[in-house]
N, C-alpha and C positions, 0 to 999 in steps of 0.2 A: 590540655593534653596535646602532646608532640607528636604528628606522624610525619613518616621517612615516604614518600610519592617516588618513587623511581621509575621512569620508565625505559622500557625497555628498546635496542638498538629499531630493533624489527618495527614498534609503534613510532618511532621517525620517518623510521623508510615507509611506512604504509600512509602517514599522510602524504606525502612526496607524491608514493602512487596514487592516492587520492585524489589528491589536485590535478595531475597529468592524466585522469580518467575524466573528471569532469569536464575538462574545459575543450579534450583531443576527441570525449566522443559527444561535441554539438551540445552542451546541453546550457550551453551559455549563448543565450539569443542574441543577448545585445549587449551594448558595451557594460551599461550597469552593472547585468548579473554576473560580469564575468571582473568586473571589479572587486563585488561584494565576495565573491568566490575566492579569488586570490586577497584579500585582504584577511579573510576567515582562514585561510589553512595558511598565511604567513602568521598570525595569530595563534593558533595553535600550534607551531614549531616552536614556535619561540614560546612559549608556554611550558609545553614537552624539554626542552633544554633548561630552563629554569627550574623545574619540577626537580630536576636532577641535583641540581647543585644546593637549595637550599630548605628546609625544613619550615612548613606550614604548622599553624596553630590553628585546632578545630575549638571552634566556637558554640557556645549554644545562641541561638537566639530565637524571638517569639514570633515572628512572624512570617511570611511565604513571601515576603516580598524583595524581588530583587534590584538592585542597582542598576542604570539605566545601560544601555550597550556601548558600547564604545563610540567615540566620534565619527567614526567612517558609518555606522551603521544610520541608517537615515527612517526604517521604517518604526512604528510605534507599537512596543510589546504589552507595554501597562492595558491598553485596549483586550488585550485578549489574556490579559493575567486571570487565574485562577485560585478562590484558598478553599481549602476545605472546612477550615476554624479559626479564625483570629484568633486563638488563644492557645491553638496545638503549637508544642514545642516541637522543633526540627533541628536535629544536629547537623550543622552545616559546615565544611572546612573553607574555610574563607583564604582566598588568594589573589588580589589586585593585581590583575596585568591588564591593562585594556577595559575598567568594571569587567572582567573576567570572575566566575565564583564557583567552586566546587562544591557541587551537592549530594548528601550523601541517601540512600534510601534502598528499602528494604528489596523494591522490586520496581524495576523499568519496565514499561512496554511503550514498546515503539509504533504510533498507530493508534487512529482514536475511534475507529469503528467500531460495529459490533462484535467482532472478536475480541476486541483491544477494551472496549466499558464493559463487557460481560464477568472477563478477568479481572478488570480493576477493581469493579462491584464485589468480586468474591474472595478477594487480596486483603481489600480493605476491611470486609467484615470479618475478616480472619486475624484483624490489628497488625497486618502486616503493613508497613507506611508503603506508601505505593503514589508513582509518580506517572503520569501520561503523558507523551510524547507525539503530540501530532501535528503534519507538516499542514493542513490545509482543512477545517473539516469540511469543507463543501466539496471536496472534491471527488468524493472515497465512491465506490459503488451501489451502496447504500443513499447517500445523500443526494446522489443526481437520478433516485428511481423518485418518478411522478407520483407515485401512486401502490401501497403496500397492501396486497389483496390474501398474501398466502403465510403471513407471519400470526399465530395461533392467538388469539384474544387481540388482534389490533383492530381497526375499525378500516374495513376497505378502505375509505375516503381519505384516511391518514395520508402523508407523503414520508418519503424514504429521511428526509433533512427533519422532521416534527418526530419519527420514531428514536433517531439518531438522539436525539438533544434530549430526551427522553431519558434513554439510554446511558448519556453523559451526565447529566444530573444527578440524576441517580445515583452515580457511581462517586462523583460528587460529596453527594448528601452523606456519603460512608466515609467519606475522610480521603479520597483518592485527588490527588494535586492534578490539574490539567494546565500544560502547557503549548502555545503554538510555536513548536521549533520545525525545525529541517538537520534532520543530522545528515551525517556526512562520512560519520566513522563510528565500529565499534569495535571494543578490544571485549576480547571475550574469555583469559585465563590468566593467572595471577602470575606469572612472568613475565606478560605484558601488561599488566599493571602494577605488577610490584607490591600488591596489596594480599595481604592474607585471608584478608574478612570480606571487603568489598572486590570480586574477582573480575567484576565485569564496569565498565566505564563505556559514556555513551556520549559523543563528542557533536556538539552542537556549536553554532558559529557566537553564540551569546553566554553559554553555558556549557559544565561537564558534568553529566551525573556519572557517583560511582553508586552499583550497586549490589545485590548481594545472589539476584538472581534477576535474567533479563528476559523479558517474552517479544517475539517480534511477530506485528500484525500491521504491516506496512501491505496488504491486500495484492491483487493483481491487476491492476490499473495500467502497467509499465506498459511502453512502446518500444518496438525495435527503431521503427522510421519517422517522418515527420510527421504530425497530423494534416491533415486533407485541409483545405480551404471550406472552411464552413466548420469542417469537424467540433472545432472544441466551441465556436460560437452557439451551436443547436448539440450540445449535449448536453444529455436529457430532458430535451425539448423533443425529443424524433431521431438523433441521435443516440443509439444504445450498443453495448456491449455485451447485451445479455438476454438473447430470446427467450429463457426460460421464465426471466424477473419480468420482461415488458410485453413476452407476445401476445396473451390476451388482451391487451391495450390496445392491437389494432384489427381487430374482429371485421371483416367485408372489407377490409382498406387493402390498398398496394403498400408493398416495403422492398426495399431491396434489399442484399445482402451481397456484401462486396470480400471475394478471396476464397481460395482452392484446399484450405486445409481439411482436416477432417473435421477441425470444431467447426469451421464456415458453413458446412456441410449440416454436420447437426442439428443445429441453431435456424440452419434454412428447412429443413426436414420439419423440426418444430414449428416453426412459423407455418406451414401448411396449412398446420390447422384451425388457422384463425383468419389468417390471411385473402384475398379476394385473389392477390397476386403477387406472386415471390417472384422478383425481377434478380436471377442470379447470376452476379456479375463476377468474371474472371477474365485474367490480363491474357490466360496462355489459351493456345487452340486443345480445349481439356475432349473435346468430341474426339479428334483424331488420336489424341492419347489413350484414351477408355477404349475406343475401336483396335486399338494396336494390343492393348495393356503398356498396364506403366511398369517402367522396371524400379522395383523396390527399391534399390539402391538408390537410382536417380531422384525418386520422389519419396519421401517416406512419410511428408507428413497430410496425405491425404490417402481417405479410404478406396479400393475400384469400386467393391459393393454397393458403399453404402451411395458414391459417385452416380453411379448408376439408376438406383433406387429412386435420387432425388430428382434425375432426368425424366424418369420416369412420370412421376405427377402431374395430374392434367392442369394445374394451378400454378405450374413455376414455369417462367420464362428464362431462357438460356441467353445470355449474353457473353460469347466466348470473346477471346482478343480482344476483350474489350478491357478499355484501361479508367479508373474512378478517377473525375477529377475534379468535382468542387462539391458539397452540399448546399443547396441552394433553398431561401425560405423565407417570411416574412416576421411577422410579431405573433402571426400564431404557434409556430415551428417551422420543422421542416415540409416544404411542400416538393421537392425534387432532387434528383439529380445530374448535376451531368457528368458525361461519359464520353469517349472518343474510342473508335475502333482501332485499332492498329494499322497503322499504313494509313490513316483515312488523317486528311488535313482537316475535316471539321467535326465540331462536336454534338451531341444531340443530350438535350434534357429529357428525361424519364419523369413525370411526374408522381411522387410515389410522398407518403404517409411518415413514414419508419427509415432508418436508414442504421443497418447492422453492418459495424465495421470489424471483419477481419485479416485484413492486408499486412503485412509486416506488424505482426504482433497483436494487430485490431484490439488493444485496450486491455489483453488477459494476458500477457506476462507480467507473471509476480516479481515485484518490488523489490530486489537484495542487490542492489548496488552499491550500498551503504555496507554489506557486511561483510566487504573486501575478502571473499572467499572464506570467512573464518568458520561458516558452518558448512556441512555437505549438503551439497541439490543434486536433483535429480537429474535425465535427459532433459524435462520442461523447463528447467530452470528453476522448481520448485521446492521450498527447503523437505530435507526429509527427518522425518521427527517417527518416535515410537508409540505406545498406544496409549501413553500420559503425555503426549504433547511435546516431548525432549528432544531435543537437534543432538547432532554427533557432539557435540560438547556441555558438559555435566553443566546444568542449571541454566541454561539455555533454549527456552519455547518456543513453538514454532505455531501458531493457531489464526483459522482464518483462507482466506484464500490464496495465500503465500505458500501453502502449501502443495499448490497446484490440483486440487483435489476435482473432478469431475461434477461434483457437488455446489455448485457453488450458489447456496441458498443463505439467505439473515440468520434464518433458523440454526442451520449447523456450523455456522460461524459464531454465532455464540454458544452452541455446544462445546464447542473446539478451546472457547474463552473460560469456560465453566472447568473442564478435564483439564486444564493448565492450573489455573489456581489452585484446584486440588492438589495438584501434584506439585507448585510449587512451595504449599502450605507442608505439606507430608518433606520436600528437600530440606525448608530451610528448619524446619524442627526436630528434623532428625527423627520421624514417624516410623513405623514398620506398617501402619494399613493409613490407609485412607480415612481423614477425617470429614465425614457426610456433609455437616455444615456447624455454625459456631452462630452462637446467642449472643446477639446484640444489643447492649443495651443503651 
């Protein structure tokens, strides 16, 4: 069978902006990844211009396995290949540029948490063919929690990385393909894809899947700023992102909490109640701000109140103008930090247990870099979705903590993964209600 791939001017220019986003805002550390980067979206230009000019033949073939990556590419994908059946047939449009190869499937999700196997788990039982997309799984929020105490039938003693895999298997064992990519770009409506059936396409530096409906559960991991020295070495080791997931974890211990927003705030508020002592650290003079009031305009993303409140507690130490600047720690974890006061030429270590980072983004802005503006977010940078899960563009999910939700629990993240499958089961069947669940056999 012949299909006509045309893409559109606009998916040119967007990898263009692609590339000029990746590389202009830092996120290429060192010469490699900024080789690998420019090699991947001169790869896909030239792909996208090709696509244009000549007519692909879609293939059947039996197996999930793909052709190795291009020459330039140096790391090893076979290792973390995934099939769900050596014998399921997969219609695949096959296109040599590079072992380049276009995959086709029913539903993408981008993301292998538990928003992201909750939905694939209910995709696939629905015989929808369903493909996973995830950049790293040890790295998700989930995976770096020690210890899963508040997830309903799990075994306290379990860890976040043994529920996960769990989770993936699982979804797995239903027929759901998992892959370890890194995308980079998504096209998300059939003028920029040129496709009538397949609307959505998800561009990976090895791989293009086109799909028929895409879910994104890329989590809220992102950073505004660098990470802290130590940060990523002791995370989830005492390093966390999440007082609500770890602060029973440090019951009579010290911890600190480092940044003036209102989540820092909250998160410090929380840890109270476990805590021996909340060492809470901030770069600006916040005493003399709260004594003046803050003018709303100037600051908006910290609370006076709740600022206040958490002054208030005989258990939290105030560290104003004080600026974070290494995590420091052994083979047990974290056992401190240091700090510098402003104006002061030397530094002082805090010895503390925990160490909660909210500073330039502290670890909870959602993940949508990848989706080059194609769906709407909100002020947090959160996508906005409706009450099955839909982004401003038809067949398009949004499930997880990408949605910026207050919430940010295992549990209603795979709620969030469960209400998307639904609804993407009822899109692509053209349902008028909700179908509850489907018999597998």
């Amino acid at each position: 069978m012949k299909r006509r791939i045309v893409p559109s001017w606009s998916t040119l220019c967007s990898i263009l902006h692609s590339y000029y986003t990746a590389i202009y805002t830092k996120r290429c550390h060192n010469q490699e990844n900024y080789k690998t980067i420019t090699m991947s979206y001169i790869q896909h230009f030239l792909l996208c211009l090709l696509l244009s000019s000549f007519t692909v033949t879609t293939t059947v073939v039996s197996s999930f396995h793909l052709p190795s990556t291009a020459s330039f590419q140096t790391r090893n994908r076979n290792a973390h290949l995934r099939r769900s059946s050596p014998s399921t047939t997969t219609t695949t449009t096959s296109l040599q540029l590079g072992d380049m190869e276009v995959l086709e499937y029913d539903v993408a999700i981008i993301g292998g948490g538990p928003a992201g196997c909750t939905c694939a788990l209910y995709t696939s039982r629905a015989d929808l063919k369903t493909i996973i997309l995830d950049k790293n799984p040890a790295s998700g929020a989930l995976a770096i929690t020690s210890h899963i105490a508040n997830y309903p039938g799990v075994d306290r003693t379990m860890s976040g990385t043994e529920l996960l895999t769990q989770m993936r298997e699982q979804a797995i064992q239903y027929g759901t393909r998992y892959e370890k990519a890194q995308v980079f770009m998504i096209d998300v409506k059939e003028e920029e894809t040129g496709d009538s059936v397949y609307t959505k396409c998800v561009y990976t530096p090895d791989f293009t899947i086109k799909a028929r409906a895409l879910v994104l559960a890329t989590g809220a991991m992102g950073r505004v700023g660098k990470p802290f020295p130590g940060e990523k070495e002791f995370l989830g080791q005492g390093v966390s992102y999440c007082a609500t997931c770890d602060g029973a974890f440090y019951r009579d211990s010290e911890v600190a909490v480092y940044g003036a927003s209102t989540e820092a705030i909250e998160e410090a508020m929380f840890l109270t109640k476990f805590a021996s002592t909340v060492h809470w650290i901030v770069p600006t003079d916040i005493e003399k701000e709260l004594q003046g009031g803050l003018d709303v305009e100037k600051n908006k993303i910290m609370d006076h109140d709740e600022a206040m409140q958490l002054m208030a507690c005989p258990n939290v130490k105030l560290w104003t103008k004080t600026k974070l600047g290494e995590v420091i720690g052994d083979m047990s974890g974290v056992t401190g930090v240091r700090v510098q006061k402003v104006g002061s030429g030397s530094d002082e270590a805090i010895p503390v247990e925990g160490a909660f980072i909210y500073g330039n983004g502290g670890g909870s802005k959602p993940i949508t870099d990848f989706c080059q503006s194609k769906v709407e977010l909100d002020e947090g940078g959160g996508v906005i979705v409706d009450e099955s899960m839909m982004t401003s563009v038809s067949g398009v999910y949004a499930v997880g903590d990408i949605r910026n939700t207050d919430y940010k629990q295992v549990v209603v993240a795979a709620s969030d993964g469960c209400i998307a499958a639904m609804a993407v089961e009822k899109f692509l069947n053209n349902r008028k209600m909700i179908k509850v669940d489907w018999i597998h056999r």
